[in-house]
Residue, then its C-alpha position, 0 to 999 in steps of 0.5 A: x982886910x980891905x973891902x976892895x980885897x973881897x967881891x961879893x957874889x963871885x969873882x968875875x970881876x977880880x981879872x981886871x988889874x983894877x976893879x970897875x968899882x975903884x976906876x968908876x969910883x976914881x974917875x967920878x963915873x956917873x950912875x947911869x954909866x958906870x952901870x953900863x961899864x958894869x954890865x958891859x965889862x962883866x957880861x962874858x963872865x957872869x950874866x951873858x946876854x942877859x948883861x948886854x942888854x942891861x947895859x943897852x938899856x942904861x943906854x937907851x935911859x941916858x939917852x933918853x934922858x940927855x938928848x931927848x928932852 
């Protein structure tokens, strides 16, 4: 079995024909914004709001830290 064959903590991300790990992973995605794709992509399915404002504040981080200084 494939690693990417099993999720770990649920299956919400296993609607997507292609996993947010693998395309993040694929494109080179940096941390900052593949959390927020994560977070962003998953919140109807597992973490509601909660998830939204998670990848709000990636945002805000990335911000601060790109354009702020």
């Amino acid at each position: 079995m494939k690693a990417t064959d099993k999720q770990e903590g649920g299956s919400h991300y296993k609607n997507y024909p292609i996993e947010p790990v693998e395309f993040i992973y694929r494109n080179r995605i940096p941390f900052i914004e593949a959390n927020v794709l994560k977070y962003l992509l998953r919140h109807e399915s597992k973490g509601g709001k909660d998830d939204l404002l998670k990848a709000k504040h990636y945002i805000d981080l990335l911000i601060q830290f790109k354009y702020e200084n």
